[in-house]
TORLOTI-353843 format. One record per residue: residue in three letters; y, x, z of N, C-alpha, C in turn. Coordinates in pm, 1 decimal, padded with zeros to 6 digits. Atoms other than C-alpha are relative to their C-alpha. Example, Ala and Ser with C-alpha at 12.3 -4.5 7.8 and 13.67 -1.06 7.14 Angstrom:
BEGIN
R   residuo       n.py       n.px       n.pz      ca.py      ca.px      ca.pz       c.py       c.px       c.pz
R       Ala   -00119.0    00089.0    00000.0   -00450.0    01230.0    00780.0    00120.0    00090.0    00000.0
R       Ser   -00119.0   -00082.0   -00006.0   -00106.0    01367.0    00714.0    00109.0   -00077.0    00073.0
//
This chain:
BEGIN
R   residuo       n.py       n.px       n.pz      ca.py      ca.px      ca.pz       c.py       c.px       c.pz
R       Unk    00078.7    00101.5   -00070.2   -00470.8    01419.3    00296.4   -00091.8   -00076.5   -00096.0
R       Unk    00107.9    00097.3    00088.1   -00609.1    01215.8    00004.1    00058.6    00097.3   -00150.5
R       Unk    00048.6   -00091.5    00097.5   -00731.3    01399.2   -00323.7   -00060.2   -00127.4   -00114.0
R       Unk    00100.5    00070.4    00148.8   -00788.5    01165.8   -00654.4   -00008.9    00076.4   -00083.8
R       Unk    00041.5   -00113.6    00129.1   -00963.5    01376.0   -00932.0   -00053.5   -00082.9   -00100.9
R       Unk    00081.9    00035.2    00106.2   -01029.6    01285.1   -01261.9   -00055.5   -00158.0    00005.8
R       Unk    00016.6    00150.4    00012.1   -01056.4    00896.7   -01174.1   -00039.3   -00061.9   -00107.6
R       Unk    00038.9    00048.2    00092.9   -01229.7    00692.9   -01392.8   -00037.4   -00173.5    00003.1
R       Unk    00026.3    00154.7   -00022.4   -01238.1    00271.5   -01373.5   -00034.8   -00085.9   -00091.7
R       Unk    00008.8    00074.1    00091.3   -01381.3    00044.4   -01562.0   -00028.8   -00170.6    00053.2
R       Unk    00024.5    00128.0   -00053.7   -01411.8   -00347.9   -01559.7   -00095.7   -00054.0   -00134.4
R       Unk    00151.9    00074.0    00076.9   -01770.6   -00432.7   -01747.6    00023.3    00150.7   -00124.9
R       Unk   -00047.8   -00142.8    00119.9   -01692.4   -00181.1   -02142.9    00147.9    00039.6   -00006.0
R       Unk   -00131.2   -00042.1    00008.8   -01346.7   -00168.0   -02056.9    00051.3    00067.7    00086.9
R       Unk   -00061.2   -00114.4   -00072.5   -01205.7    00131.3   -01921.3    00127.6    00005.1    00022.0
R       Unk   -00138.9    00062.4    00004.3   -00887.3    00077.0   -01748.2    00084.6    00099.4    00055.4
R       Unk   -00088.5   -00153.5   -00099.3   -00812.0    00451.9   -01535.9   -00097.9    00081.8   -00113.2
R       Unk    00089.3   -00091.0    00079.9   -00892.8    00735.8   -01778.2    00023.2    00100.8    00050.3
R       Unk    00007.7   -00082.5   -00060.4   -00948.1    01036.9   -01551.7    00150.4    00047.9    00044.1
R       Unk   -00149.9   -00045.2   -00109.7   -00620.9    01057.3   -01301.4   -00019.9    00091.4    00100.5
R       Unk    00009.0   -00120.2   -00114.2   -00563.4    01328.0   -01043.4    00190.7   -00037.0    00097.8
R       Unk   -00117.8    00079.2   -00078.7   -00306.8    01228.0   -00787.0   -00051.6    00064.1    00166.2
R       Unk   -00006.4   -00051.6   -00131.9   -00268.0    01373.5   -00406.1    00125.1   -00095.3    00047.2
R       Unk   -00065.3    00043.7   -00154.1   -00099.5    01268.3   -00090.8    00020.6    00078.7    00131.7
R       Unk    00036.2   -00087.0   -00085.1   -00011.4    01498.4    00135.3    00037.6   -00050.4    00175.9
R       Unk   -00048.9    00001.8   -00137.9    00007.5    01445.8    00529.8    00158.3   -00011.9    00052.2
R       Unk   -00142.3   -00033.2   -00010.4    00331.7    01272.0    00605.8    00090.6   -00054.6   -00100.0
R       Unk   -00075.2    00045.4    00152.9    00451.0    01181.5    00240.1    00021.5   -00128.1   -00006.2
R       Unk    00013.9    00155.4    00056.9    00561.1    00849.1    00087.4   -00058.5    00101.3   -00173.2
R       Unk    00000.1   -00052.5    00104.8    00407.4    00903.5   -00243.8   -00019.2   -00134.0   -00062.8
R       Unk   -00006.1    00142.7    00056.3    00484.8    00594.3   -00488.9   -00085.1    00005.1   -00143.9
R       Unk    00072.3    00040.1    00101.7    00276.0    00478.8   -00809.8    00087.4   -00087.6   -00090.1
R       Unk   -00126.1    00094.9    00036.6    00532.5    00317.7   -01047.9   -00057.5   -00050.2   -00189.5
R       Unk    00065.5    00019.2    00143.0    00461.1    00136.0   -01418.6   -00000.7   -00121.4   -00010.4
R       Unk    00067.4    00128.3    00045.7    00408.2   -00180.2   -01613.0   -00118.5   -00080.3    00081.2
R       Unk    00114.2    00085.0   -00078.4    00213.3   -00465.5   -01503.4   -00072.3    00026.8   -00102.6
R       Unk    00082.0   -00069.6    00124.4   -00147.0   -00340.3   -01647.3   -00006.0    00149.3   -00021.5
R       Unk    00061.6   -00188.1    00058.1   -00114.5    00027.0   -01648.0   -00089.9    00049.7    00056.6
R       Unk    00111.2   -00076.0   -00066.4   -00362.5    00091.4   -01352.8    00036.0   -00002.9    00123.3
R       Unk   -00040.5    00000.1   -00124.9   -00185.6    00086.5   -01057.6   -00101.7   -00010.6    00135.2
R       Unk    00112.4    00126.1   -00101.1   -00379.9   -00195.2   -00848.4   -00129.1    00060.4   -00048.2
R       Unk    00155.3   -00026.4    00034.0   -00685.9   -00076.6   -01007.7   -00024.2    00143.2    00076.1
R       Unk    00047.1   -00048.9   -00046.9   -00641.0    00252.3   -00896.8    00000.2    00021.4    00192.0
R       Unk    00053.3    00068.6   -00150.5   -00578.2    00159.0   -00514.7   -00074.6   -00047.2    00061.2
R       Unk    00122.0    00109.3   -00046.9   -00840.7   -00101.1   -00512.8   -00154.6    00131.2   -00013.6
R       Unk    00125.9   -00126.0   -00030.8   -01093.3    00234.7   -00608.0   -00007.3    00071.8    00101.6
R       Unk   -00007.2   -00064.7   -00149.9   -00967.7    00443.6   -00308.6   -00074.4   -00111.3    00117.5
R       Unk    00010.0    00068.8   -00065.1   -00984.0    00145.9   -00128.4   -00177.3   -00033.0    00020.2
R       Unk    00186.1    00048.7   -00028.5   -01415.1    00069.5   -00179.5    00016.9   -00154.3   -00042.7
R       Unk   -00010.8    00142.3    00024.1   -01267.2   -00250.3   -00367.8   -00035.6   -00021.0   -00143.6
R       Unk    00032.0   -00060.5    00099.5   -01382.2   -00135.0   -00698.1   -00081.0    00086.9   -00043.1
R       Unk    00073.4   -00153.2   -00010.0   -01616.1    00093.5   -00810.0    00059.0    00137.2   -00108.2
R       Unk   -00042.0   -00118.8    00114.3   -01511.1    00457.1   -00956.7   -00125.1    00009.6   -00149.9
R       Unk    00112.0   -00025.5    00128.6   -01706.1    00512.2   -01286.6   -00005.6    00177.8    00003.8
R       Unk    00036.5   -00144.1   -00005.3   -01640.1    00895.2   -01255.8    00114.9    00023.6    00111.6
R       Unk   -00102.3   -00069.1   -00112.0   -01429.6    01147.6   -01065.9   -00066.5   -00051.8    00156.3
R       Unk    00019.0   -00042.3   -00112.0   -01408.0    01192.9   -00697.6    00140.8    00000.7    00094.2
R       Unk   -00104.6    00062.0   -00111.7   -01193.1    01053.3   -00391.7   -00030.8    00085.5    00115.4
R       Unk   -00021.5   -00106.2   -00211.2   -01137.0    01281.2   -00054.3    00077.7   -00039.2    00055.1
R       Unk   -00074.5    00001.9   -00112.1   -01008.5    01202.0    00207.9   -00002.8    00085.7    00140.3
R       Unk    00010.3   -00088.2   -00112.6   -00941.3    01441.4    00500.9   -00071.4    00120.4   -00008.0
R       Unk    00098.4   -00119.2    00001.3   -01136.3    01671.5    00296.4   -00151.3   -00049.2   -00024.2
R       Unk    00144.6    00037.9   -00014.7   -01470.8    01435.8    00270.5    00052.0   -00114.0   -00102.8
R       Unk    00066.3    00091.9    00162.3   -01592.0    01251.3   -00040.8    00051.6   -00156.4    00089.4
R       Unk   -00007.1    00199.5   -00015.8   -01508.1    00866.6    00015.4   -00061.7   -00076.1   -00139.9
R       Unk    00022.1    00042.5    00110.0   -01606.9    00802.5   -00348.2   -00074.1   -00129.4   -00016.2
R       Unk    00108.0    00102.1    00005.9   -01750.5    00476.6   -00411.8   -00051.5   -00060.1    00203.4
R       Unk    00047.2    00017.4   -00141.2   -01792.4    00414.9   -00022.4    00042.4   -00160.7    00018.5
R       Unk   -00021.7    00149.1   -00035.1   -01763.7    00036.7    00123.1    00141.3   -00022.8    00056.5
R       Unk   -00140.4    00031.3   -00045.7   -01452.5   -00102.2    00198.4    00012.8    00004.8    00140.6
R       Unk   -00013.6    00001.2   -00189.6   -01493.9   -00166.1    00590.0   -00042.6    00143.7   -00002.3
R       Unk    00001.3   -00191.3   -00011.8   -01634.7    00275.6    00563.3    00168.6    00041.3   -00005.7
R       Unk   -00088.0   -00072.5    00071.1   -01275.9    00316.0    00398.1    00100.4   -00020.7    00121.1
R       Unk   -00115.9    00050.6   -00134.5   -01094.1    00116.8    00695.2   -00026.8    00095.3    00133.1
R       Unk    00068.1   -00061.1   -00098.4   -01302.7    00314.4    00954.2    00059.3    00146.7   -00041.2
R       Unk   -00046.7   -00117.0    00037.9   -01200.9    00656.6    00809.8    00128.5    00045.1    00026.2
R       Unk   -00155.9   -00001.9   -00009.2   -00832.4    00569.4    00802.7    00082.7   -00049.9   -00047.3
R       Unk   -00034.4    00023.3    00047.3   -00738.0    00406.3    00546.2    00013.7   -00149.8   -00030.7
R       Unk   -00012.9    00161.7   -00014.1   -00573.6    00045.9    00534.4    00098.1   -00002.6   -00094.6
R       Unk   -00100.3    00055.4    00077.7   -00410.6   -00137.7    00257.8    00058.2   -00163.4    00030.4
R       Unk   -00087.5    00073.5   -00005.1   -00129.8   -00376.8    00277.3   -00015.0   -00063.2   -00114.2
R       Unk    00097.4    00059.0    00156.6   -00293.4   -00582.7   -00024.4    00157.9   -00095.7   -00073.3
R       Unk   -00071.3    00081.9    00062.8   -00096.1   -00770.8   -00288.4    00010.1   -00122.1    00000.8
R       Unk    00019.8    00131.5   -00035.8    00009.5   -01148.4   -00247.8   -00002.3    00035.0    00178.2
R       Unk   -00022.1    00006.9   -00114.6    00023.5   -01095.1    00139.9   -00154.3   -00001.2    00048.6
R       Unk    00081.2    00005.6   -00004.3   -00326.8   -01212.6    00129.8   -00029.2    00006.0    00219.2
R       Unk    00039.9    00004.7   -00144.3   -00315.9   -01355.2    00503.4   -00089.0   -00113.7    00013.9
R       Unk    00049.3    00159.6   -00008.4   -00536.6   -01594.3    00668.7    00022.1   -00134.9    00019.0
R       Unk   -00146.7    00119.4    00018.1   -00371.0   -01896.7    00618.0   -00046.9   -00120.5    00136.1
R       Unk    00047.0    00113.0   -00116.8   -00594.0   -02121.3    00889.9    00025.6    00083.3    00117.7
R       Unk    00007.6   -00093.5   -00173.3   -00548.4   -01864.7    01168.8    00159.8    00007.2    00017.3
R       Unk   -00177.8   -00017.2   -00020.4   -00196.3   -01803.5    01330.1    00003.0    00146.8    00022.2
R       Unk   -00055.7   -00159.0   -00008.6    00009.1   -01525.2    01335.7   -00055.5    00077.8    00113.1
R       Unk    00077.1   -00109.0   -00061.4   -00158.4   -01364.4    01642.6   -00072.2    00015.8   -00016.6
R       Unk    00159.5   -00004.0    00044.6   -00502.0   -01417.7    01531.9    00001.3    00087.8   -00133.3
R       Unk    00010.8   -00131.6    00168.4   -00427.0   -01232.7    01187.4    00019.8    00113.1    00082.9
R       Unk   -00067.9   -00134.3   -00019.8   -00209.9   -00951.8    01336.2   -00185.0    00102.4    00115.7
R       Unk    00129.3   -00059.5   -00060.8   -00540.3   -00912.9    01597.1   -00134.7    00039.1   -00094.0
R       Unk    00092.1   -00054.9    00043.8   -00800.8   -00881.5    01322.7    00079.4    00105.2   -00103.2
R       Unk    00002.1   -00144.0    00024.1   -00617.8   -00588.2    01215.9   -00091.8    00119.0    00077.2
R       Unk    00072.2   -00155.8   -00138.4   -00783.6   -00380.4    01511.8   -00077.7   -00050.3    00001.0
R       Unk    00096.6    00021.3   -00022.7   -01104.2   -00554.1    01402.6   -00102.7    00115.3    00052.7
R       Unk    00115.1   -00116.8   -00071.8   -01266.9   -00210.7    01411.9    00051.8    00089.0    00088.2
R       Unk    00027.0   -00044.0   -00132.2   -01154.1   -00090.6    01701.5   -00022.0   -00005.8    00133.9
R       Unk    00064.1    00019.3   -00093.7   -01292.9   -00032.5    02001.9    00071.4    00034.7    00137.9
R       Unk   -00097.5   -00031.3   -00119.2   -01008.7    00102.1    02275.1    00079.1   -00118.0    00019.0
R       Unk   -00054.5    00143.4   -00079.9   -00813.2   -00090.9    02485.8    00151.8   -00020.0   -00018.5
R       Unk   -00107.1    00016.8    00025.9   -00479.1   -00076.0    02387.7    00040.0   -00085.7   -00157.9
R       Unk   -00061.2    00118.4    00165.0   -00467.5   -00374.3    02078.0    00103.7   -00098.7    00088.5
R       Unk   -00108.7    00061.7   -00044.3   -00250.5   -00573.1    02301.8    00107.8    00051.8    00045.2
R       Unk   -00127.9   -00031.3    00029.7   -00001.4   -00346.1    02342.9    00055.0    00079.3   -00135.6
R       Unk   -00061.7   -00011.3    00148.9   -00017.2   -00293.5    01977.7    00015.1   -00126.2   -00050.3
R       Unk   -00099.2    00149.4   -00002.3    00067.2   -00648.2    01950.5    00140.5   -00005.6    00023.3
R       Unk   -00115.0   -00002.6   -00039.2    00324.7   -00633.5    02145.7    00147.2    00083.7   -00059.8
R       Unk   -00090.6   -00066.7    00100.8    00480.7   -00329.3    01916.3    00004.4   -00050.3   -00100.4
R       Unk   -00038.2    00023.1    00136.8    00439.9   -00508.3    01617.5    00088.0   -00105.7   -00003.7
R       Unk   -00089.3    00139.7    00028.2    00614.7   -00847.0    01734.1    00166.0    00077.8    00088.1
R       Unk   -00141.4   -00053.7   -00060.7    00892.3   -00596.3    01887.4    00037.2    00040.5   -00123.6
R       Unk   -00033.4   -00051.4    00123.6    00915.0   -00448.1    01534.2    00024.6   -00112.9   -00102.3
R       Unk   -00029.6    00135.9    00112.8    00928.0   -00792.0    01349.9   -00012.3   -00133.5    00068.3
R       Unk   -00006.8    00160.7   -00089.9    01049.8   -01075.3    01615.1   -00025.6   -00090.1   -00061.3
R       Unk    00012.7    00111.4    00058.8    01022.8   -01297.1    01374.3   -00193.5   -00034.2    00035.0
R       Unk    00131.5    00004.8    00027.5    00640.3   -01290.5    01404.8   -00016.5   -00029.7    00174.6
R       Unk    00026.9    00054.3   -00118.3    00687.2   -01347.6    01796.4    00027.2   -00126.0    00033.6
R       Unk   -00031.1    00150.5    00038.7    00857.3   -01661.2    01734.6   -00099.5   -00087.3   -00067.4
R       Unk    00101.7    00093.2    00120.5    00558.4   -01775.7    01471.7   -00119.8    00053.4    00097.1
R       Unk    00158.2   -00078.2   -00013.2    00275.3   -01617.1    01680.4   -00069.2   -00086.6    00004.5
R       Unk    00077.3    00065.9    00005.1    00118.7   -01936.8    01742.9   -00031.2   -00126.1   -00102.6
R       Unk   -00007.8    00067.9    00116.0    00190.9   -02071.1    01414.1   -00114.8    00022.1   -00104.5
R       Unk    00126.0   -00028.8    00081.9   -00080.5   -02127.9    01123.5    00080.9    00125.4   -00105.0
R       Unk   -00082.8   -00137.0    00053.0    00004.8   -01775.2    00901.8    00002.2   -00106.8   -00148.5
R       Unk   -00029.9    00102.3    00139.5   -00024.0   -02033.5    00572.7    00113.9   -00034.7   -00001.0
R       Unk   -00117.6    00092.0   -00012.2    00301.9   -02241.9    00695.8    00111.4    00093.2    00000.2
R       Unk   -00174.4   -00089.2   -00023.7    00547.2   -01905.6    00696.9    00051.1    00044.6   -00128.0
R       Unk   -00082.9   -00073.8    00196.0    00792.1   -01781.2    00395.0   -00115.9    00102.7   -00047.1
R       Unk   -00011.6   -00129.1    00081.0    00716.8   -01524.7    00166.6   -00054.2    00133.1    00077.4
R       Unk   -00039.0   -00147.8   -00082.3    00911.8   -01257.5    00374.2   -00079.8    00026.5    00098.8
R       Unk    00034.3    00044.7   -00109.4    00748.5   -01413.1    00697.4   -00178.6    00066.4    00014.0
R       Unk    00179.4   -00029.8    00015.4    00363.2   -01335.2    00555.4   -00002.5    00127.2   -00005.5
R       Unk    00032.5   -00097.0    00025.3    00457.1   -01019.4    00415.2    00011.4    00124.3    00117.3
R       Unk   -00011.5   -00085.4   -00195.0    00601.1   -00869.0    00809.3   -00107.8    00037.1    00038.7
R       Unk    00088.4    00034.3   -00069.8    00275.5   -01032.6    00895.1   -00108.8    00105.0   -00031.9
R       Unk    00080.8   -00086.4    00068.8    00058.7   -00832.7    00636.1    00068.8    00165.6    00057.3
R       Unk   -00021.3   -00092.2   -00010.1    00268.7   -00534.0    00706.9   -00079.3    00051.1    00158.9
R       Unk    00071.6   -00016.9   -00170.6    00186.5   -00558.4    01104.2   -00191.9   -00023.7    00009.4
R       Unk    00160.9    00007.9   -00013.8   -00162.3   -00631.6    01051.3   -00076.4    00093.9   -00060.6
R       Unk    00073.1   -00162.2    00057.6   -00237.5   -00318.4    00828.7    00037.5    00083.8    00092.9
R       Unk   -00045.6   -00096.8   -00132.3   -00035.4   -00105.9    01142.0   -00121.6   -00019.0    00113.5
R       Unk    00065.1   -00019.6   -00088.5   -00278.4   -00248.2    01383.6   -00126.7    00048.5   -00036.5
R       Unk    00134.0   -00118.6   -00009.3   -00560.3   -00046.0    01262.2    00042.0    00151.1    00004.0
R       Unk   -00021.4   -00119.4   -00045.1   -00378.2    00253.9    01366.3   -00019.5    00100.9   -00158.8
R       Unk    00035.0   -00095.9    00115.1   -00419.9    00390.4    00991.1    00064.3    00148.4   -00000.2
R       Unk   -00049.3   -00138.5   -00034.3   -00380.6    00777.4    00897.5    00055.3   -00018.5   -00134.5
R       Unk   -00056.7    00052.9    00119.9   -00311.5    00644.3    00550.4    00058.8   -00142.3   -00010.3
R       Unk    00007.8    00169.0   -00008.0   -00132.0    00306.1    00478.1    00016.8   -00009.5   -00130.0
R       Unk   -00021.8   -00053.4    00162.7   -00124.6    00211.7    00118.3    00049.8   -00173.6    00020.5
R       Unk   -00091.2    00152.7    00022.4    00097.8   -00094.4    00016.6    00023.0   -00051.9   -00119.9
R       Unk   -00012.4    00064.5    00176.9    00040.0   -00292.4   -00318.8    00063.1   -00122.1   -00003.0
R       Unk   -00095.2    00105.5    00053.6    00349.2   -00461.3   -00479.5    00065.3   -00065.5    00132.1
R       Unk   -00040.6    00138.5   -00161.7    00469.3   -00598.1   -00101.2    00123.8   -00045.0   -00016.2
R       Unk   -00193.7    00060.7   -00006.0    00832.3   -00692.7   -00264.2   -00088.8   -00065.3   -00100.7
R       Unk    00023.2    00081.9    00149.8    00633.4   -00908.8   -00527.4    00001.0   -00136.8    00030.1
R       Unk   -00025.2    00108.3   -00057.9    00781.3   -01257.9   -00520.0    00093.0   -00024.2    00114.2
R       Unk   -00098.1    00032.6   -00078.9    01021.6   -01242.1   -00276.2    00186.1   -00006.5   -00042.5
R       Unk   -00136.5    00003.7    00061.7    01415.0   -01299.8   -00285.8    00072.3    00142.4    00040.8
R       Unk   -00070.9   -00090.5   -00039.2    01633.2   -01035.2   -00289.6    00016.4    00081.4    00133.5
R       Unk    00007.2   -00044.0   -00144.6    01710.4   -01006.4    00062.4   -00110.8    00038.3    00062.9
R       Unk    00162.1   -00020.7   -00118.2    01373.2   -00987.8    00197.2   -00032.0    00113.5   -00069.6
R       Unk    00028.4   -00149.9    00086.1    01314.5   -00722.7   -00079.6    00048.2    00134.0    00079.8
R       Unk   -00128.5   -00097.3   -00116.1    01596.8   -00528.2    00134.6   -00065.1    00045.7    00068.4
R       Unk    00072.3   -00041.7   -00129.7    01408.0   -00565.9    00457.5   -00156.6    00030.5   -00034.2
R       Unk    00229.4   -00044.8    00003.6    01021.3   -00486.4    00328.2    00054.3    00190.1   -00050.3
R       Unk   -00009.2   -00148.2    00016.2    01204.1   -00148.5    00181.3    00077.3    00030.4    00129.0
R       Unk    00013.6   -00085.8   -00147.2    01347.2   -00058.1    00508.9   -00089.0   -00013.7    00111.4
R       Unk    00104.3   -00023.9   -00124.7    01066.2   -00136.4    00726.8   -00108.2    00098.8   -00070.3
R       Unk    00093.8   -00089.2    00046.9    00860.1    00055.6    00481.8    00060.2    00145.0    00047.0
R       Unk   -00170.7   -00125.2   -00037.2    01184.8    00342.3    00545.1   -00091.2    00066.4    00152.6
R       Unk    00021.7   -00016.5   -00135.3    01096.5    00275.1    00918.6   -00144.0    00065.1    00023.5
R       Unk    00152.6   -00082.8   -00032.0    00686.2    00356.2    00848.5    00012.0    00141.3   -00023.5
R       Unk    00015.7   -00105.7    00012.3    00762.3    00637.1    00712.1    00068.3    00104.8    00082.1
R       Unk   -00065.8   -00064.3   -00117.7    01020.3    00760.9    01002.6   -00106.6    00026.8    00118.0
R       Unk    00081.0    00003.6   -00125.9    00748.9    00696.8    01223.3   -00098.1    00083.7   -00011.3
R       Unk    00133.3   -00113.5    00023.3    00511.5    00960.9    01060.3   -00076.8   -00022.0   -00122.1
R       Unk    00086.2    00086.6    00104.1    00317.1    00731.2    00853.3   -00008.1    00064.2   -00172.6
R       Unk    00066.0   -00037.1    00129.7    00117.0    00883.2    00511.5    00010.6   -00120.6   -00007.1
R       Unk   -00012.6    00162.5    00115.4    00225.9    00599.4    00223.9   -00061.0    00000.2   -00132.3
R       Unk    00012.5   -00056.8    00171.1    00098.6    00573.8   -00123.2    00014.2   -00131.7   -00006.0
R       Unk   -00086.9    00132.5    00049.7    00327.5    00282.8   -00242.3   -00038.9   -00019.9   -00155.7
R       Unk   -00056.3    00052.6    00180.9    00280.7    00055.3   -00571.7    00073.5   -00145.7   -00013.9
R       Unk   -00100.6    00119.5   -00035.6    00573.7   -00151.4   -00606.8    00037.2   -00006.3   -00164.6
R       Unk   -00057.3    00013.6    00105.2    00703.8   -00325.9   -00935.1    00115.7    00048.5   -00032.5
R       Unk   -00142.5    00002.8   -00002.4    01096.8   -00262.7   -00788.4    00005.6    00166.1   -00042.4
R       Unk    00006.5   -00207.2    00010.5    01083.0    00108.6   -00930.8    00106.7    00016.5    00065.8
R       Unk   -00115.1   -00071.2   -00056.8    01425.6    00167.7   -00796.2   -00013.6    00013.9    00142.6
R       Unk    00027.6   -00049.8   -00110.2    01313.1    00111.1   -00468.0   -00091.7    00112.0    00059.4
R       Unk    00134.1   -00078.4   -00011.2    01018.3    00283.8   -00523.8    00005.0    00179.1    00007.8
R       Unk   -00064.6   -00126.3    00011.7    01182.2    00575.9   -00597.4    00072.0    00039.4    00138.5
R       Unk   -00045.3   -00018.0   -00121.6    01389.4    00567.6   -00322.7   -00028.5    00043.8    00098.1
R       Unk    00089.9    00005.2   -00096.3    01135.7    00556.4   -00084.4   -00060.0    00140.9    00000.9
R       Unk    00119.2   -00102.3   -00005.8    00942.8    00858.0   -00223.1    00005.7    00075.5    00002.5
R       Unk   -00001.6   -00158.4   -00007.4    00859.7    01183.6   -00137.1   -00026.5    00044.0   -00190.2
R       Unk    00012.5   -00064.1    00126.8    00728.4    01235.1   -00450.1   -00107.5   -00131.0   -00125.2
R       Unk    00035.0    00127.5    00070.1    00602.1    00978.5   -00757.5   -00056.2    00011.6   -00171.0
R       Unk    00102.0   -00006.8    00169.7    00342.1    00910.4   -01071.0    00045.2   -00140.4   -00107.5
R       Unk   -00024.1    00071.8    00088.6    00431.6    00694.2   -01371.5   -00094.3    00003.8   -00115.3
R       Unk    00098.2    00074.1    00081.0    00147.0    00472.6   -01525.0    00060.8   -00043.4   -00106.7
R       Unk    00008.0    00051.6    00152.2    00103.5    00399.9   -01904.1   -00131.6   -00010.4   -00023.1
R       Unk    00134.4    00075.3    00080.4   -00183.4    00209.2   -02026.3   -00120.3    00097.1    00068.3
R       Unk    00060.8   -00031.1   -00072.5   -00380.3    00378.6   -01727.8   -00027.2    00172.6   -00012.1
R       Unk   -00002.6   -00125.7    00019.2   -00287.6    00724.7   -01777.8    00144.2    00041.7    00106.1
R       Unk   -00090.2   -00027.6   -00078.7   -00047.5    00934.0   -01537.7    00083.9    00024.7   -00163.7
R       Unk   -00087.7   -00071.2    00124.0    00254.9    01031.0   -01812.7    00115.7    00098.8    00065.4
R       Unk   -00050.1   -00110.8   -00067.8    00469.2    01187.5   -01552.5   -00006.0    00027.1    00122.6
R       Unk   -00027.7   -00046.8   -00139.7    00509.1    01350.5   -01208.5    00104.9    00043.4    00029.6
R       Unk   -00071.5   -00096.5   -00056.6    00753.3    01457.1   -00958.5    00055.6   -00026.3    00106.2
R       Unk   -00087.0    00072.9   -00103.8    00990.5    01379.6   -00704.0    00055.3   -00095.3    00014.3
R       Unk   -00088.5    00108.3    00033.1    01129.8    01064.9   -00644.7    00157.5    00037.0   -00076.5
R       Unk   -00115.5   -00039.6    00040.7    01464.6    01204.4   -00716.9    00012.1    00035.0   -00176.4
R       Unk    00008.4   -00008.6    00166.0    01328.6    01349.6   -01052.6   -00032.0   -00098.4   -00085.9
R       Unk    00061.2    00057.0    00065.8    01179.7    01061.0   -01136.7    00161.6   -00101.8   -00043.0
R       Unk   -00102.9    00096.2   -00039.3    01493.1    00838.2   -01037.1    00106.5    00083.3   -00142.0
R       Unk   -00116.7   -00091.4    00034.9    01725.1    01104.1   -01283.7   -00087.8    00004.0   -00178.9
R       Unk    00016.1   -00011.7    00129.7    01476.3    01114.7   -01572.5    00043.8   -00143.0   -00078.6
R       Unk   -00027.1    00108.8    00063.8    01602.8    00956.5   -01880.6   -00082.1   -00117.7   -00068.2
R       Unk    00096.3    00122.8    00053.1    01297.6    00765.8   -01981.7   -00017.5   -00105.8    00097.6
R       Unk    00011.9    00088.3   -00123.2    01260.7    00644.7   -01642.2    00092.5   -00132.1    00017.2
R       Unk   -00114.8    00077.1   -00039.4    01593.2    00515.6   -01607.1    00029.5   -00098.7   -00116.9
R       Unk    00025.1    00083.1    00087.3    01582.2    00349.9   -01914.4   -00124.3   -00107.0   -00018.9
R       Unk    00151.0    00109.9   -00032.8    01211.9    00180.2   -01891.5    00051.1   -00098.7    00109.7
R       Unk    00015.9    00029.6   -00108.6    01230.5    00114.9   -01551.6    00133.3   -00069.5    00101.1
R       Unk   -00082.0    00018.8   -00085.6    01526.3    00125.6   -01378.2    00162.3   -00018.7   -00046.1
R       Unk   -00101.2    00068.0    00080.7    01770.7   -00054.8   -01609.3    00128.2    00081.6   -00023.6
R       Unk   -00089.7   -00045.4    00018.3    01974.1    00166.6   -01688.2    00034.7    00172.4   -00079.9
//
C-alpha cells in the first residue's frame, strides 16, 4: 500500500533521513521504533505533505504522493493521529471528532459519530465539552476518533502513548489492537517499543536517521540489541 524509497529530509543544511526504504502492506500494523531524534516524526511528517522530501519517492496505492500538500495526502487516504493529541482545544468534543470528515462529502458522518462515541463512551459523555478541559487519555480517544472519521485506508499514529499514565497507555494499545482487528493499515511510531512491538506485523529501528534493522515484530522483540536498547531487558 505505501512504498518509501530512498527518503531523504532535511531541515535548512541539516539532513536528518538519509535515504530510507520502508513499505506497508494492505492490512499490516507496521511500527517505526528508536531514540528520540533518530527520524521517526520526521519521516511521517514527509509521507504526510508536512515536510518536504529532499529526495526519494513516496507511493501510495501505486501513485507518487511525493512532496504533495497535506489536505492532497488526507484526500488520498491517508490520516495521521499527530503527536501531543493536537486537538482543538476551543471546540468540543463533537465539533473536533466532526472535522475529521472535513473532506467528505457522503452522508453517513453522523453515523460515524455515533461509532466512534460507541467505541470510546467516554467521548459521549464529554461531547459537548471544550476538547482543551479533558485528560491526557480523554484527548488522545478524541484524536484517535477524529483520524477514524476520515474513513482512512492508511492511519498512521505518532507517539499516541506519549505522556500518559500507565493505564491509559494499556487502553491506547488495545484500541490501536482493536484498529487493527477492524482491517485498518497502521504505520505506528511509539516511544513504548515493547508495545510497539507487540502491536506489529512487522518493524524498522531508527539510528541517527538511518533504518539499522528490519523484521517482524517478534524478531525485533527477541533480538538482543533490541532488548537491551529498548526494551529493558
Amino acid at each position: 500500500m505505501l512504498t518509501v524509497s530512498d527518503l531523504r529530509v532535511s531541515y535548512g543544511p541539516i539532513e536528518v533521513i538519509h535515504g530510507i526504504d520502508i513499505e506497508v502492506g494492505e492490512g499490516e500494523c507496521v511500527a517505526l521504533i528508536g531514540a528520540n531524534g533518530a527520524g521517526k516524526s520526521s519521516t511521517l511528517k514527509a509521507i504526510c505533505g508536512l515536510v518536504p522530501a529532499s529526495a526519494g519517492i513516496i507511493t501510495f496505492e501505486g501513485r507518487d504522493i511525493t512532496n504533495q500538500s497535506g489536505h492532497a495526502i488526507v484526500k488520498a487516504g491517508i490520516t495521521m493521529c499527530p503527536e501531543g493529541r493536537q486537538v482543538f482545544p476551543q471546540m468540543t468534543t463533537l465539533q473536533n471528532l466532526r472535522m475529521g470528515a472535513y473532506t467528505r462529502t457522503d452522508a453517513d458522518q453522523a453515523s460515524d459519530v455515533d461509532e466512534m462515541m460507541d467505541m470510546f463512551p467516554i467521548l459521549r459523555d464529554r461531547a459537548n465539552q471544550a476538547a482543551g478541559t479533558l485528560s491526557g487519555g480523554e484527548q488522545e480517544m478524541l484524536a484517535i476518533g477524529r483520524a477514524l472519521m476520515a474513513r482512512p485506508k492508511l492511519c498512521i499514529f505518532d507517539e499516541p502513548s506519549l505522556g500518559l499514565a500507565p493505564k491509559i497507555v494499556a487502553e491506547v494499545g488495545a484500541t490501536i489492537q482493536r484498529i487493527k482487528e477492524m482491517g485498518k493499515t497502521i504505520l505506528l511510531v511509539e516511544q513504548n517499543s515493547a508495545m510497539a512491538l507487540r502491536l506489529a506485523d512487522r518493524a524498522y529501528l531508527f539510528e541517527a536517521g538511518e533504518i539499522v534493522l528490519s523484521g517482524t515484530g517478534t524478531e525485533l522483540q527477541s533480538h538482543p540489541d533490541v532488548a537491551k536498547a529498548y526494551l529493558g531487558h
